[in-house]
Structure formats: C-alpha cells, structure tokens
MIKE-234870 format. One record per residue: x negated, y negated, z of N, C-alpha, C, O in turn; residue number from 1. Coordinates in steps of 0.1 Angstrom, whole numbers, m for minus. Atoms other than C-alpha are relative to their C-alpha. Layout:
<nodes>
nc1;nc2;nc3;cac1;cac2;cac3;cc1;cc2;cc3;oc1;oc2;oc3;nr
X;Y;Z;X;Y;Z;X;Y;Z;X;Y;Z;NUM
...
</nodes>
This chain:
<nodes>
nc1;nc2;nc3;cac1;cac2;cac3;cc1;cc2;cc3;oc1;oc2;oc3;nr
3;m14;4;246;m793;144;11;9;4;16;17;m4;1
m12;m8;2;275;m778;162;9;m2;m7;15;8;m10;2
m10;4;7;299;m799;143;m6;5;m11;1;m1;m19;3
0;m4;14;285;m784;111;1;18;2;3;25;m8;4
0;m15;m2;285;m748;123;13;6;3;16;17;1;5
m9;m1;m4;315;m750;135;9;0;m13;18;8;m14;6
m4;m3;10;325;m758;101;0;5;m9;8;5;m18;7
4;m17;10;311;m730;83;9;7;2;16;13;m6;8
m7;m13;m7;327;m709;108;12;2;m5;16;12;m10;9
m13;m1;5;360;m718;100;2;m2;m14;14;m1;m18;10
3;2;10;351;m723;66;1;17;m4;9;21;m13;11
m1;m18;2;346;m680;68;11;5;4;15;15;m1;12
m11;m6;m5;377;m677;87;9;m1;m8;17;8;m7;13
m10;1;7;399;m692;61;0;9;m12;10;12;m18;14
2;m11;13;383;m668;33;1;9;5;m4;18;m1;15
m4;m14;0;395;m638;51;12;1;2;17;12;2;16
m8;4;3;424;m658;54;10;4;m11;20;11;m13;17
m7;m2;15;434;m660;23;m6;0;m11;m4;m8;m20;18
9;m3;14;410;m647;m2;m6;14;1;m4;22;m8;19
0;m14;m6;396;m615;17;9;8;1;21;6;2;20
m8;m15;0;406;m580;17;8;1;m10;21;1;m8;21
m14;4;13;422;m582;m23;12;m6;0;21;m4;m8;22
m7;11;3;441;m608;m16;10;m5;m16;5;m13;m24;23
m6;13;16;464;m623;m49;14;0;1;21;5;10;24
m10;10;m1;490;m640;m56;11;7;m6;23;3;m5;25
m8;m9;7;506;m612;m75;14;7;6;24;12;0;26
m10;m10;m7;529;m596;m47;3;m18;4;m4;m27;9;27
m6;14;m4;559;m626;m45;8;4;10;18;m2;9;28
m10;m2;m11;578;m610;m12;m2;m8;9;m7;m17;2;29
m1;7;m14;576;m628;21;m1;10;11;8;18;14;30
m2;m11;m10;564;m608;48;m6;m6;13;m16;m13;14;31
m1;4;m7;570;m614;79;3;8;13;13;15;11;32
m1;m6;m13;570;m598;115;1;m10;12;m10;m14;15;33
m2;10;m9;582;m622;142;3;8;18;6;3;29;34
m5;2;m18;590;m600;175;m11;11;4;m14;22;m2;35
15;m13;m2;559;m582;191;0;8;7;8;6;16;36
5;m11;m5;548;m552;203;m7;5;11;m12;16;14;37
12;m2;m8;528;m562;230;m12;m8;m2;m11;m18;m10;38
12;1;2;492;m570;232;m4;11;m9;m7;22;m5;39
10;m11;8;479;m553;199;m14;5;m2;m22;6;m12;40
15;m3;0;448;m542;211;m2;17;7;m1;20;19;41
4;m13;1;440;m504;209;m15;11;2;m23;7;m6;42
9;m11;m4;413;m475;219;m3;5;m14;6;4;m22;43
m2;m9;14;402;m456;188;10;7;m1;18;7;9;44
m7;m12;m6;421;m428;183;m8;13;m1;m20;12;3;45
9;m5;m7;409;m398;185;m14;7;m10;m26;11;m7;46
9;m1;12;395;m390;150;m3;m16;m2;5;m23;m9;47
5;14;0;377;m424;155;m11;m1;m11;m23;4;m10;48
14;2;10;358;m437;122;1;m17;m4;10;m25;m7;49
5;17;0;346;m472;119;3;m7;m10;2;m19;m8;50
m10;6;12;363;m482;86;15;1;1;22;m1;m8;51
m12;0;m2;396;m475;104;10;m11;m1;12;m16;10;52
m2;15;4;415;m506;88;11;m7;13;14;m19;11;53
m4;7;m7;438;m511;121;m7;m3;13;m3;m12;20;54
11;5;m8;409;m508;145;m6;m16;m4;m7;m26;3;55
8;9;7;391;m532;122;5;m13;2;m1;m22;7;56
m7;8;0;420;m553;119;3;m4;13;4;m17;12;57
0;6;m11;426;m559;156;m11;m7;12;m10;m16;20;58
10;5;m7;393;m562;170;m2;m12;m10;m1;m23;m4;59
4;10;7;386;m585;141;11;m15;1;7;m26;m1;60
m9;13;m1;416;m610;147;m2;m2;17;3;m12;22;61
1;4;m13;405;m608;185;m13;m8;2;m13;m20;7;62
10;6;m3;367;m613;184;m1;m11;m5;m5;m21;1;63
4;16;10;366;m639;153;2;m12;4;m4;m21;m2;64
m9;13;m2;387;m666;170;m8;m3;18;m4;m13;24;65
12;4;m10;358;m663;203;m4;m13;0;1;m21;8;66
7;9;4;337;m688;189;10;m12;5;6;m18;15;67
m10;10;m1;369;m714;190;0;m6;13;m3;m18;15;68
m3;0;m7;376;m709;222;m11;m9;9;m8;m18;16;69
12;4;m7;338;m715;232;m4;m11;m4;m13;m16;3;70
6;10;6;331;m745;211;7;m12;m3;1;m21;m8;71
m10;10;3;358;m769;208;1;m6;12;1;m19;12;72
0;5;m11;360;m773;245;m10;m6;4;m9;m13;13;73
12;0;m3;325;m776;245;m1;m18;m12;m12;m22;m13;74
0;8;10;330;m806;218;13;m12;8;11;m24;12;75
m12;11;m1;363;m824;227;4;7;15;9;18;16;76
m9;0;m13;373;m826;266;15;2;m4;23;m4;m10;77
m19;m5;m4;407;m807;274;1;11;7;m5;21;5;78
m8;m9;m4;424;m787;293;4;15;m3;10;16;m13;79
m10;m9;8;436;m751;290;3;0;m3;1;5;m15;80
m14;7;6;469;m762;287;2;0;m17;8;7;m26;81
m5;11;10;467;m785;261;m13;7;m13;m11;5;m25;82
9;m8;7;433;m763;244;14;13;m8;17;13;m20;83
m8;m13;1;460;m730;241;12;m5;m8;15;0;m19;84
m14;4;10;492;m749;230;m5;m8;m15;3;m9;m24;85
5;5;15;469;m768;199;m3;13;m6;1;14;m17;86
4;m10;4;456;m736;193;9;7;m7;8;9;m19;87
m11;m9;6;486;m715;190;10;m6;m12;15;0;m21;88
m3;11;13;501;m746;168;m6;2;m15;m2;4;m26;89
6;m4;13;477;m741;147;0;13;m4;10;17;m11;90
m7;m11;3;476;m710;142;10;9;m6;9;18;m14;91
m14;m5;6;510;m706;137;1;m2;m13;5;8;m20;92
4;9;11;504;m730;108;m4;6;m8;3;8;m17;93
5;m10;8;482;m708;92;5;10;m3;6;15;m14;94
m11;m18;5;502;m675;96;12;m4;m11;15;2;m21;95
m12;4;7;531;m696;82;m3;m3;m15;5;1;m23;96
5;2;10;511;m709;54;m3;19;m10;0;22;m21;97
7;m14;9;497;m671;43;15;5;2;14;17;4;98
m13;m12;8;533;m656;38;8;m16;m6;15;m9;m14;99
m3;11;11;546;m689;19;m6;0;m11;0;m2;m21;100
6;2;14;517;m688;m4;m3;16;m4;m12;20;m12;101
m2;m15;7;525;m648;m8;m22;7;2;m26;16;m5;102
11;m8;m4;486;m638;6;m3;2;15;m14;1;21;103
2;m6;m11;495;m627;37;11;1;9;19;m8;9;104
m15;2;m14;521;m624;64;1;m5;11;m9;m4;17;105
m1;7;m8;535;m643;90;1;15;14;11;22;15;106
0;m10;m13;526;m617;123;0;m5;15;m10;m7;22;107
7;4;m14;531;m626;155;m12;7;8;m21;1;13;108
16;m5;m4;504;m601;168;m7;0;m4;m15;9;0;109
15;6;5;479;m615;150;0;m13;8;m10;m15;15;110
2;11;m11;490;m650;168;m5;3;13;m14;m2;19;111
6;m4;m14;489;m630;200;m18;3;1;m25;0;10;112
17;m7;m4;451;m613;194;m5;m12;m3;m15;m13;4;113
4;14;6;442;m649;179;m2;m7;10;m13;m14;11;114
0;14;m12;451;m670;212;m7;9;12;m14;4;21;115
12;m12;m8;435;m638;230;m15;m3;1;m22;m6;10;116
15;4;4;404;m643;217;m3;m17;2;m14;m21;6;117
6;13;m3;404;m679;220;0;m5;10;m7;m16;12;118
m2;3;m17;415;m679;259;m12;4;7;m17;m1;17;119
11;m5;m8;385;m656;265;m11;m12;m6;m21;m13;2;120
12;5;5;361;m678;247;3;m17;9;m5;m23;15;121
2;6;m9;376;m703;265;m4;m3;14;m11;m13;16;122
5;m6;m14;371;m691;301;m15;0;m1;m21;m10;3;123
18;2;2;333;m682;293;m8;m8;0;m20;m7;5;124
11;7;m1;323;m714;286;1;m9;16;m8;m16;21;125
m6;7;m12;340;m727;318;m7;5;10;m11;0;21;126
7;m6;m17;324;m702;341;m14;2;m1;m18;9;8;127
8;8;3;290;m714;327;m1;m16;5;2;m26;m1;128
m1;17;m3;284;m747;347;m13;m8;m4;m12;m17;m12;129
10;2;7;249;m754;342;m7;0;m12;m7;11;m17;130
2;m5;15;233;m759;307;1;1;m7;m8;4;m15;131
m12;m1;10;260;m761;288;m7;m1;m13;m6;6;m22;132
5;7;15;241;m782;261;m15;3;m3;m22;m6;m9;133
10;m4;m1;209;m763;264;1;16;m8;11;21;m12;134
2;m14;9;197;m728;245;3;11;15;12;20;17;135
m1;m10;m9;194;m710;275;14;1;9;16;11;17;136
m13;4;m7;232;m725;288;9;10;m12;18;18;m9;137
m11;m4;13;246;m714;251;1;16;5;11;23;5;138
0;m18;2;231;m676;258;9;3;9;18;11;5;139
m4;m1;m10;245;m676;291;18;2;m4;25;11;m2;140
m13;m1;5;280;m687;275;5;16;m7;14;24;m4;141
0;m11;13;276;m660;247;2;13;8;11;21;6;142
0;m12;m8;268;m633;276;13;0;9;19;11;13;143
m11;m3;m6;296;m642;295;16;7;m9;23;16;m5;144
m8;m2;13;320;m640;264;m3;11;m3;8;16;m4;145
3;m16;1;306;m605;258;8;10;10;16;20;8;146
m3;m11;m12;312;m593;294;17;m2;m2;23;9;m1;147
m12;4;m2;348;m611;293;7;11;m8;13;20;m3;148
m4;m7;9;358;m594;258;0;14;m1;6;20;m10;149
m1;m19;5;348;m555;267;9;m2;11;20;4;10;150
m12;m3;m9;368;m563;301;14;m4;m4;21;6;m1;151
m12;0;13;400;m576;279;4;13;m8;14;20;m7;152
m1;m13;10;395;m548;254;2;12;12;10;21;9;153
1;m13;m8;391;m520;288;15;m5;7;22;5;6;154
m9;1;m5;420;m535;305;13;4;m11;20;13;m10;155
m10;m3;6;443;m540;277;2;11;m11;13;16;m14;156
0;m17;0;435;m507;261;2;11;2;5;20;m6;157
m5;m8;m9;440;m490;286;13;0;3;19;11;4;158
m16;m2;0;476;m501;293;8;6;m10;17;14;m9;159
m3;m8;7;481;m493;261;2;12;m6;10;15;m15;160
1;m14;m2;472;m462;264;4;11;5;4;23;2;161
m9;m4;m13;487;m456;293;19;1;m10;25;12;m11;162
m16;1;1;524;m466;278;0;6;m17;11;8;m22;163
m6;m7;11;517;m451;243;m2;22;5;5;31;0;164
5;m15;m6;503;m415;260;4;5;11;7;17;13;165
4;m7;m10;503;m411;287;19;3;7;28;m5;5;166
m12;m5;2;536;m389;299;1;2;17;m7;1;26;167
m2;m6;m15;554;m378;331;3;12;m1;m5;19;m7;168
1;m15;m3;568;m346;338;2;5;m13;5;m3;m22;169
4;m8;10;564;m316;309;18;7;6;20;13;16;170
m11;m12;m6;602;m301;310;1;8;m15;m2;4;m27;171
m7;m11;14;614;m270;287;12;m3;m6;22;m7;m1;172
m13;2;10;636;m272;258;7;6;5;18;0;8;173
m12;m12;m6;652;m242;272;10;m10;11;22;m9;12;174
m8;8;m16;664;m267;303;7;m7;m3;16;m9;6;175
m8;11;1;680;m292;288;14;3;m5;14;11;m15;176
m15;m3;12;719;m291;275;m2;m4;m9;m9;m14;m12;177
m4;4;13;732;m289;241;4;m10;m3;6;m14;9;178
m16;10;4;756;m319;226;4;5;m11;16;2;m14;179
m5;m12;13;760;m293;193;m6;6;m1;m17;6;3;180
4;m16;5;755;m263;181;m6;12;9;m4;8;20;181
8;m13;m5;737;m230;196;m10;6;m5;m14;9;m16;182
15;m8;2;709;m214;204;m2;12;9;4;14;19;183
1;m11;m10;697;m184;218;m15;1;4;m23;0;m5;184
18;0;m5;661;m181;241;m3;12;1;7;17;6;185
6;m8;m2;644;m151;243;m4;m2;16;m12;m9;23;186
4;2;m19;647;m143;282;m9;10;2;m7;14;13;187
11;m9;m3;617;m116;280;m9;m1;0;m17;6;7;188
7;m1;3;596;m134;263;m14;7;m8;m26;5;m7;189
4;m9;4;587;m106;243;m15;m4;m11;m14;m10;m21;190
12;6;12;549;m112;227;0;8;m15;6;18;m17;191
m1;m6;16;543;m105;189;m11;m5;m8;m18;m15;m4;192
15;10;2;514;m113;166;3;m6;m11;13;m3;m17;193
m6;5;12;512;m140;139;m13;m2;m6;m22;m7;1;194
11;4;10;485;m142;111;m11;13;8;m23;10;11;195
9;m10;m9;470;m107;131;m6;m6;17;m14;0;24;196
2;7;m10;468;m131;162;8;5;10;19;1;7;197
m6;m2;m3;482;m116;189;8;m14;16;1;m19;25;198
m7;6;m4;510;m139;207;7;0;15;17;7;16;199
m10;m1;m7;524;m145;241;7;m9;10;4;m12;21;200
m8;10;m5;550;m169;248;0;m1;18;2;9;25;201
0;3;m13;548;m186;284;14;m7;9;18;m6;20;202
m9;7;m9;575;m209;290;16;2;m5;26;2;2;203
m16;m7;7;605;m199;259;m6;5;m14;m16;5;m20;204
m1;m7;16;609;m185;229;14;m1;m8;23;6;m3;205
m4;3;7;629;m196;201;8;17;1;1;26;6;206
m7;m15;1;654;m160;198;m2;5;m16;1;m3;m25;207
m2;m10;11;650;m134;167;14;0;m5;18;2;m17;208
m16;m5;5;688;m130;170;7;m14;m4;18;m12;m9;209
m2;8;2;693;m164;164;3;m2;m15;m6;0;m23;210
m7;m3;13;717;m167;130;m13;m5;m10;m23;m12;m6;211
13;2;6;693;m170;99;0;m16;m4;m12;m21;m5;212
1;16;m6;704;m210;96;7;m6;11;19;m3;13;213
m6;6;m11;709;m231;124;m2;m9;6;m14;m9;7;214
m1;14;m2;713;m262;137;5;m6;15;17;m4;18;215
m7;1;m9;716;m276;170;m6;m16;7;m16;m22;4;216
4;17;m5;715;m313;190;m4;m3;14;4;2;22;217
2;3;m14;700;m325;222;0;m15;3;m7;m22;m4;218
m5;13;m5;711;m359;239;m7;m4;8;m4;m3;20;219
7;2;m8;682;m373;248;m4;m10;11;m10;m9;21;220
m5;7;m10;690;m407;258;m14;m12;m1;m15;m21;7;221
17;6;m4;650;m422;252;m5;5;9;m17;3;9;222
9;m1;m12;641;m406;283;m8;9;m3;m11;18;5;223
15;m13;2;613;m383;268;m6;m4;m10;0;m8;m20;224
13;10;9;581;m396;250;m6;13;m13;m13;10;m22;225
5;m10;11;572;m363;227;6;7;2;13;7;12;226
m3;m18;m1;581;m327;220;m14;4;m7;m20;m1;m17;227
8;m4;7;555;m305;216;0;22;4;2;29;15;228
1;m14;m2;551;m266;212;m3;7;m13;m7;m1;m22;229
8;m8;11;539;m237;184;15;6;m9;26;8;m4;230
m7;m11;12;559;m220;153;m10;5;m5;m22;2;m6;231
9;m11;6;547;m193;137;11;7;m6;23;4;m4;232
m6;m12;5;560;m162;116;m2;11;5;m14;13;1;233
8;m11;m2;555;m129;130;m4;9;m8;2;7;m19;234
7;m7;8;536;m104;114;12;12;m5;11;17;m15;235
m6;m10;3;564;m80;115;11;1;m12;16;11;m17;236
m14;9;6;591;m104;95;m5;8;m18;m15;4;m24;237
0;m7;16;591;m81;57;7;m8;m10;12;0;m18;238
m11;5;6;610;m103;39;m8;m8;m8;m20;m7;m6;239
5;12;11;603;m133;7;6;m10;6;10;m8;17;240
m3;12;3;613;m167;3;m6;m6;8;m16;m3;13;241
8;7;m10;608;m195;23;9;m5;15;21;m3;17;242
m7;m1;m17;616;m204;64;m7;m23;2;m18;m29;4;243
6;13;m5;618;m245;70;8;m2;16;19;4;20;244
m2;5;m15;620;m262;108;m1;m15;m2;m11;m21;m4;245
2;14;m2;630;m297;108;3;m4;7;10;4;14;246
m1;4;m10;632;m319;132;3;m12;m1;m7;m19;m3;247
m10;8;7;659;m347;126;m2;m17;16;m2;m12;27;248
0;5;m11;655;m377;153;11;m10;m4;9;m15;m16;249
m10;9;1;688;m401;154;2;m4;m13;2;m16;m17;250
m5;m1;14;695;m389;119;m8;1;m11;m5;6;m22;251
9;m2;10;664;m391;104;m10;12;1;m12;17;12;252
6;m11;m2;642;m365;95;m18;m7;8;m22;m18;5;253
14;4;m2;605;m371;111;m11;9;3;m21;6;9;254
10;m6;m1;588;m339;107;8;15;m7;21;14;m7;255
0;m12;3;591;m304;94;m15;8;m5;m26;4;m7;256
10;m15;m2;571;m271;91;10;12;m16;21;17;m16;257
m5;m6;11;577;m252;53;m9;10;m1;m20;8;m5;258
9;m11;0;564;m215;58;6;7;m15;17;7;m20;259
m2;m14;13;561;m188;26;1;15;12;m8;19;20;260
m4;m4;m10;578;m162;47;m5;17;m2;2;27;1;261
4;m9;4;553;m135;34;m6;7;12;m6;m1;21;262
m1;m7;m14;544;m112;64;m17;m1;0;m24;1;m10;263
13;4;m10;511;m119;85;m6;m11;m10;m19;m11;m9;264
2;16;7;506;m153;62;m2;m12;7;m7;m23;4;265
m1;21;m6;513;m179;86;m4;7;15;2;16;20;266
7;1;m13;494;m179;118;6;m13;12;13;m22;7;267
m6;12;m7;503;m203;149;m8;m8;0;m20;m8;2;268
4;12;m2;506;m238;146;10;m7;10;22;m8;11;269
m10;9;m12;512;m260;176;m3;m15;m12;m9;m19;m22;270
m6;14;7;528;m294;168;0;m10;8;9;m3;14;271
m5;17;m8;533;m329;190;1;m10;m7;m7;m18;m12;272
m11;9;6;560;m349;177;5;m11;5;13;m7;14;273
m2;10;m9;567;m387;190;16;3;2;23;10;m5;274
m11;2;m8;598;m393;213;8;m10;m3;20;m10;m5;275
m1;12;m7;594;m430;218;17;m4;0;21;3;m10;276
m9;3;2;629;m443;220;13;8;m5;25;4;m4;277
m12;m13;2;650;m408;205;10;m2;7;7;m1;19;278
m11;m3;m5;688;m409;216;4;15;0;5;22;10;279
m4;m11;2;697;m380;197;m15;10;m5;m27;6;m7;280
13;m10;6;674;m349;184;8;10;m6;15;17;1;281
m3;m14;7;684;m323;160;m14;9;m7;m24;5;m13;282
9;m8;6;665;m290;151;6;11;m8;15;18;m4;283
m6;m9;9;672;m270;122;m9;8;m7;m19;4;m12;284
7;m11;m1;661;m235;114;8;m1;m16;20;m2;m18;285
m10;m5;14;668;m229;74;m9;11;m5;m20;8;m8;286
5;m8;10;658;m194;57;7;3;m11;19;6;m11;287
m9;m4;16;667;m188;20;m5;14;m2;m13;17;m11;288
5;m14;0;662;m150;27;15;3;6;21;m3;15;289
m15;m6;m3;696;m126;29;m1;5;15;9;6;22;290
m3;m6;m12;680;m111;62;8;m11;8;7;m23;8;291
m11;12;m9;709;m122;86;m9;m7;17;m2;m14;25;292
3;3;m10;683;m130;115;m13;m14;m3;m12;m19;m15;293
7;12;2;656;m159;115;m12;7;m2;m13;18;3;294
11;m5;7;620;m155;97;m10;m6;14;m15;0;23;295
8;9;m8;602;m188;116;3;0;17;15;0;20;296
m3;m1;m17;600;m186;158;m7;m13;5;m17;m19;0;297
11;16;m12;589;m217;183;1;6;13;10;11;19;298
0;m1;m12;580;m212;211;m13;m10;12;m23;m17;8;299
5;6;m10;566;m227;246;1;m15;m5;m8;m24;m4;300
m5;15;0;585;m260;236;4;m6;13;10;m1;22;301
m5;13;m12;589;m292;261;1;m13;m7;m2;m14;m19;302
m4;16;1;596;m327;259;m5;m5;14;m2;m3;26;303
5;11;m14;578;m351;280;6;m11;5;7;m20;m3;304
m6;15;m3;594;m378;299;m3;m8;3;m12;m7;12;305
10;11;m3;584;m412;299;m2;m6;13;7;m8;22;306
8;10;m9;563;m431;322;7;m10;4;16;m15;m1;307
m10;16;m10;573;m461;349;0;m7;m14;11;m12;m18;308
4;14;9;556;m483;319;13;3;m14;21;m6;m17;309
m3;m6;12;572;m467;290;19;m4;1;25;m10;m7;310
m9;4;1;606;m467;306;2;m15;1;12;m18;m5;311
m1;14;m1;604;m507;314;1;m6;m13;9;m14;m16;312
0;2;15;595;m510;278;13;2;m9;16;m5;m19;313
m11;m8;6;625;m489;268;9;m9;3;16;m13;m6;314
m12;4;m2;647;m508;283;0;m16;2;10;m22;6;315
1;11;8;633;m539;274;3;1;m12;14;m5;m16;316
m6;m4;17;637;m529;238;18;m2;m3;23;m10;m11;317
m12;3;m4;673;m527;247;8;m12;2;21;m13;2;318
m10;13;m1;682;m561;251;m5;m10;m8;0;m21;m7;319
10;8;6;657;m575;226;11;1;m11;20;10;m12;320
m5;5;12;671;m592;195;m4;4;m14;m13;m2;m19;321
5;m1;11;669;m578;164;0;m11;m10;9;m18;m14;322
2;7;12;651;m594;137;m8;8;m7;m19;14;m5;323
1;m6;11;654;m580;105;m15;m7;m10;m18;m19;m7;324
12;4;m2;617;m582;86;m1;6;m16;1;18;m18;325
6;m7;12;608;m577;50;m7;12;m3;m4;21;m10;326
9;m14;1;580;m555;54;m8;m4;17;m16;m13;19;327
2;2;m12;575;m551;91;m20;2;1;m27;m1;10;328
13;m3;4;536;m540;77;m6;m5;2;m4;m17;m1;329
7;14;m3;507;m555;92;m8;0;m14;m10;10;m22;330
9;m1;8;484;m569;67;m12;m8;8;m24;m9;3;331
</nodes>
C-alpha cells in the first residue's frame, strides 16, 4: 500500500512537473539559472494574498518533496548521506530534463527548496522511534514533519528577512560626498504646503535654487541597502509642463517620479527605493518649464546602510562567478 501511494504521489509530482501551470512545448529557449540566491524561502510580503505565485511557488517546491523524505527511508534502509546525495541526483535529473524538453527550467533554487524539503521529511521520520509501521507511529511522523517545516520556514524566513530588510544606520543624503555634479540643501528647512498639505522638512530639503535641470552622482560603494524620502510640488510653484526625478543606479534607470507641474496638484509622496549592491547613484531633476529654478522638491532623504548579513553577502557576491543565464526567471 505504501509502495502504491508512493506512486501516485510521484505520479502528481511529475504533472506539475511538466504538464502543470500551462505548460507547452511552444516556448523553444532553454532556461536556466545555475548560481543561487540562498535558501529561497520567504515571509509574505506585506500586501500578502494567497494566489501570490512566488509564495505559492516556494512553499510548494518545499512542502511537496516532504512526503519523499518520510517514506523512502521508511521503505529502503539508508543513510542520510547516501538518502540526500540520491535525492539531489535525482532531482537534478528532472530539472535538467524540464529545460531540455523546453517545459521548464533548470533552477537551482528549486533543487535547493526540493532537498529542503526532503531533509526535513527525513529527520521526522528518524525522530519517531516507535511505531514506525503503525497508524498511530505514521501520525506521529506527519506531526513531527509539521512542527519541523513551520520551524525551517520561521528560521529560514527570518534570515531572510533579516538580510533582504532589515537595515543599519539611517544616514542623510545631505552627508554624503558628491563624485559629480551639484547640489544645493535648503539649510532652514523652510516648510511649504503641497496638495493644500502643509509640509515640514526634518532632516534636508532638496533646494528651490537649485538650477531647473540637474544632475548629480553619489559613490556609494554597495554600502547602503535603500534610499528612501518624499517629493512633492509645492503649492506655490505657478508654472505648466512637466517636472521628472529619476533615479539612475550604475547607469540604469530604476525609478522615477513624473509630476504635471500644475500648482497644488501633486501632494506628498514618500518613496523607498532598493540599494542592494549600488556602486554608483545618480539623481536627476528635469523641468521642461522656462522658470530658471526647479518645480519638484525631495526632501528628508537617507540611505540605509547594510547589515553584518547583508554586507557578508555583498562581498560574497564579489568573488562569485558569473554565469550568464537565458532567462534568469523562475518558472
């Protein structure tokens, strides 16, 4: 009976394999991701909804491959060892197979959440001694494998949470040197309202006198994990067209702010923008309006600097080998 259940089981695993989630044969690329990211196992975030397809996607390649863990050992005498290295073989096998036959990709963090799941299902049934081959030994297993899997999930969750979030010290833009261009801060911090909201800057303020485009660079080095602070228009700015803020990270652009520079229109919006790994940072102020002074203001900007974890990671990254990747995309 377990040797037939067991082959169901895997009988479901290979149809999500490679037949589940619109699967076809239609897309001929090769997709492949070979260097990982860690343990991909994640917290919701914070708008958490239950069809979130990389939630779904991680817990589902961790829990499904349980069963494995708990029943194979329970079937054929072995070892850890020699249980973990067949496992990951296989495994591999399969991943290798779904981007060959173009319905799926070869990921190593799916290997990783895969041998995850099959280490805890392992363990469970091991620390079950009595019973084993009894109903009341199986629950026993099942309950341990429960408790094992939310402590896995709370541990490795949490680190990750830790090293994607969690930040050290909060410094001001204002503090850091240039490597190009200029800027000017508002040393008064003069308040102002935006969208009839009345406004007042705490830690800098972006300057009024500041030319009406402008462009300048900060040399950051990786050492700071976000920027975050507000733009707005003030109520007083009379002018048309339009006022953009981009925000350029080692050449690329990875965010901007496009106001209609109609007066009391645009109200404050704060922003937090990733870091992770940034050398360089450019911010650029563009108005297509003749007044010669700037429309858009920021203010109470910082950059946070990374964590013990964050930098170890950083500078692991640094020596790691690049491998180039089709579509780095999980599927």
């Amino acid at each position: 009976m377990t040797l037939i259940l067991l082959a169901l089981y895997t009988v479901l695993i290979f149809y999500f394999l490679y037949i589940g989630f619109g699967r076809s044969l239609q897309d001929t690329s090769m997709r492949y991701s070979l260097i990982p990211d860690g343990i991909p196992l994640h917290f919701p975030r914070g708008d958490f909804q239950l069809e979130d397809p990389f939630l779904f996607f991680e817990m589902g390649n961790f829990v499904g491959f349980i069963p494995f863990g708990i029943v194979i050992p329970l079937l054929f005498r072995c070892n850890f060892i020699r249980f973990i290295a067949l496992f990951i073989l296989s495994i591999t096998f399969l991943e290798i197979l779904q981007m060959l036959s173009h319905l799926g990709s070869l990921d190593i963090d799916d290997i990783i959440l895969n041998t995850l799941g099959a280490a805890v299902g392992f363990c469970a049934q091991r620390l079950v001694r009595r019973d084993r081959d009894k109903f009341k030994g199986i629950c026993r297993i099942i309950l341990t494998a429960i408790v094992l899997s939310v402590g896995v999930y709370a541990s490795v969750g949490g680190i990750n949470h830790y090293l994607e979030n969690g930040g050290g010290e909060a410094v001001a833009l204002s503090e850091l040197t240039l490597k190009e261009g200029e800027i000017l801060w508002d040393e008064t911090l003069l308040s102002f309202t935006a969208a009839e909201q009345k406004v007042e800057p705490q830690i800098n303020m972006y300057s009024r006198k500041n030319k009406r485009n402008n462009e300048f660079t900060y040399l950051l080095n990786g050492k700071y994990t976000k920027i975050a602070g507000n733009v707005a228009i003030p109520d007083d700015v009379a002018s048309k067209g339009m006022s953009i803020i981009r925000f350029i990270a080692d050449g690329a652009s990875i965010y901007s702010f496009n106001f209609s520079a109609t007066s009391g229109s645009n109200g404050q919006i704060p922003f937090e923008i990733p870091l992770n790994g940034v050398k360089e940072l450019t911010i650029e102020f563009i108005n297509d309006y003749s007044n010669p002074i700037t429309n858009a203001v920021m203010w109470d900007v910082t950059v946070t600097e990374v964590n013990s974890g964050q930098r170890i990671i950083n500078s692991m990254k640094k020596n790691k080998i690049t491998v180039l990747t089709n579509d780095p995309a999980r599927q």
